[in-house]
C-alpha distance (Angstrom), angle and dihedral (degrees) to the residues before:
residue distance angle dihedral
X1 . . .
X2 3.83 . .
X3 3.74 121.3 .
X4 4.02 90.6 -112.3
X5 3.75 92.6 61.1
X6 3.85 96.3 43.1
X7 4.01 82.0 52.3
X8 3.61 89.3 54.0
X9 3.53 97.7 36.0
X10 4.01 88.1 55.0
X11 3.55 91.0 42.5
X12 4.12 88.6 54.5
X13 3.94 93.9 57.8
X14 4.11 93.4 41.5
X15 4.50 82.1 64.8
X16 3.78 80.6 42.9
X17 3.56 138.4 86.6
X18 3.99 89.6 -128.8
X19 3.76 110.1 118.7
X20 4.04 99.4 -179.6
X21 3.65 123.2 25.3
X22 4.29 115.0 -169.3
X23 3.88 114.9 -179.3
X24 3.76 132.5 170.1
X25 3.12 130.5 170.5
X26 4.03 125.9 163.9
X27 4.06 99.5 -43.9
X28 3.71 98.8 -20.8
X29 3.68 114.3 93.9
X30 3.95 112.6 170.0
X31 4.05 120.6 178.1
X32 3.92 125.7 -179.6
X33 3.47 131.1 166.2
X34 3.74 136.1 -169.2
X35 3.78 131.9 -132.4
X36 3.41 131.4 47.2
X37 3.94 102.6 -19.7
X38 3.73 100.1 46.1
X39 3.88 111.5 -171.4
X40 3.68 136.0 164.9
X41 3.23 125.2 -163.4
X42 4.04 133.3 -171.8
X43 3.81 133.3 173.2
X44 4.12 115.1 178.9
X45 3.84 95.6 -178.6
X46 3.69 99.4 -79.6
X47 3.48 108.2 54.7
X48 3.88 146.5 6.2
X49 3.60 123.1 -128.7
X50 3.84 136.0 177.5
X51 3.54 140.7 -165.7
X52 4.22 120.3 -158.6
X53 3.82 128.6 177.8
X54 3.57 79.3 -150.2
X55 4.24 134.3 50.7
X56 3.44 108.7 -114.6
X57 4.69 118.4 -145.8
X58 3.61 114.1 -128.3
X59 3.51 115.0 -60.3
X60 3.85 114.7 -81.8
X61 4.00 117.3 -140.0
X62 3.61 111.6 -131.5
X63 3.75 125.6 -44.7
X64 3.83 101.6 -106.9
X65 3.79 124.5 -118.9
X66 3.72 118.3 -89.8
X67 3.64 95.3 -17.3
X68 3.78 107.5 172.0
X69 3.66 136.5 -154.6
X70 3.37 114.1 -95.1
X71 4.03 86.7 -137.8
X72 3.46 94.3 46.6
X73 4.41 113.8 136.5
X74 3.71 118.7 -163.8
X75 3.84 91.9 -96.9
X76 3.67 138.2 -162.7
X77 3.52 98.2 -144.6
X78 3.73 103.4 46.7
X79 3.61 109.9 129.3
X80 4.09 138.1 -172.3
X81 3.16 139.0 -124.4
X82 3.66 113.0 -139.3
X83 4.10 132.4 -171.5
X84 3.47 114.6 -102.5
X85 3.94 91.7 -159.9
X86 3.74 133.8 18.4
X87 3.77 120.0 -103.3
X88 3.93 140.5 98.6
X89 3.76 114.0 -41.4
X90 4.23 117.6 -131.1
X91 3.34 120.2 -162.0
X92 3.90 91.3 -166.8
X93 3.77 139.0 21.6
X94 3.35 103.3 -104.8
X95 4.25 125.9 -12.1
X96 4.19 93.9 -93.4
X97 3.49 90.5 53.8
X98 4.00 125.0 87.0
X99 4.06 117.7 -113.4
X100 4.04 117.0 -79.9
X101 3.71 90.9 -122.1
X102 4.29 130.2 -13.7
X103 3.34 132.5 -170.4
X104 4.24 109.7 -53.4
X105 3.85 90.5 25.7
X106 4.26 114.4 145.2
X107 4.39 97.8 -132.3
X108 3.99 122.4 -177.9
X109 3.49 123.6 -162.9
X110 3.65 115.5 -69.1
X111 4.22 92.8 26.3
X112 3.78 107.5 139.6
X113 3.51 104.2 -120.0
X114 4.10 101.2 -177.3
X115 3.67 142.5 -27.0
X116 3.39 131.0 -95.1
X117 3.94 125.1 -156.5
X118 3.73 121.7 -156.9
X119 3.94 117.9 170.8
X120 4.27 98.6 -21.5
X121 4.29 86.4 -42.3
X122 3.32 114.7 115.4
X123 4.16 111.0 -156.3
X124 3.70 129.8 -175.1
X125 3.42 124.6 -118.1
X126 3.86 110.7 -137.9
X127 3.83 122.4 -155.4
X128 4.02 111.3 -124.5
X129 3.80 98.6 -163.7
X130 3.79 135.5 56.4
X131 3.87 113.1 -115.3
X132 3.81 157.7 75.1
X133 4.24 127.2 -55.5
X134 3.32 102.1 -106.9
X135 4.02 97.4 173.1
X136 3.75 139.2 -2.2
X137 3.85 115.1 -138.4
X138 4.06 100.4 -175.3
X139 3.58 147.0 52.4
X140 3.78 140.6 -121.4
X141 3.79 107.3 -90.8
X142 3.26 86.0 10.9
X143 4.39 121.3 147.8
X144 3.61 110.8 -121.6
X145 3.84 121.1 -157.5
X146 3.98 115.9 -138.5
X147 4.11 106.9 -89.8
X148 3.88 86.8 17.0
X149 4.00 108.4 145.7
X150 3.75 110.9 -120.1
X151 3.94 99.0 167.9
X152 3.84 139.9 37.8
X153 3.93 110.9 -148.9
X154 3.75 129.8 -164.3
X155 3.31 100.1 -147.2
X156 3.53 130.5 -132.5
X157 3.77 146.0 -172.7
């Protein structure tokens, strides 16, 4: 694919209501998303590039399982997170960029906290409470069951 058509191609799904586009095909991969973390990545067979609105930190291994906060109180008003579908659980966008949320992170309502995949479509998982990760019951890669807990959330007015 030549750099004019993956202009034009990117410049299709930004007048669309696409959020995340995926494609491979042979050696070619190319993956952009929308929003607020716009990337674009493109690997032809001999090299991988990306392009980000935004710098990304060092790459972060894997968010460990149930990790707690070393803070933490038994709380009343902790609340999960659970998947609303089942698929492969993300903690990040794409594996250059740093985790949506990790233990200690502030979240409103309507943060994406993680990605879910379901058959090659990649959704975002939305937080539906204000307040802070608390605890993080799932892996990268991981396969989430529907109404499986993924997060622990202190939460807060």
């Amino acid at each position: 694919m030549k750099i004019n058509e993956i202009k034009e191609l990117v410049d299709l799904i930004e007048k669309s209501k696409i959020d995340i586009l995926k494609l491979e095909k042979g050696d070619f991969k190319l993956y952009y998303q929308k929003q607020d973390a716009k990337s674009l990545q493109l690997n032809d067979g001999e090299g991988t590039w990306e392009l980000s609105s935004e710098e990304t930190e060092e790459p972060i291994s894997s968010i460990p399982k149930k990790e707690k906060n070393e803070e933490k109180d038994p709380a009343e008003n902790d609340h999960q997170i659970t998947a609303p579908i089942i698929g492969a659980f993300y903690s990040r966008a794409n594996p250059e960029a740093k985790p949506f949320v990790q233990i200690g992170t502030k979240i409103k309502k309507g943060d994406t906290v993680c990605i879910l995949e379901a058959m090659k479509l990649l959704n975002e998982i939305s937080s539906d409470v204000n307040g802070e990760i608390v605890e993080v019951l799932v892996e990268d890669g991981q396969i989430i069951e529907y109404g499986q807990p993924l997060f622990t959330v202190r939460v807060s007015e």
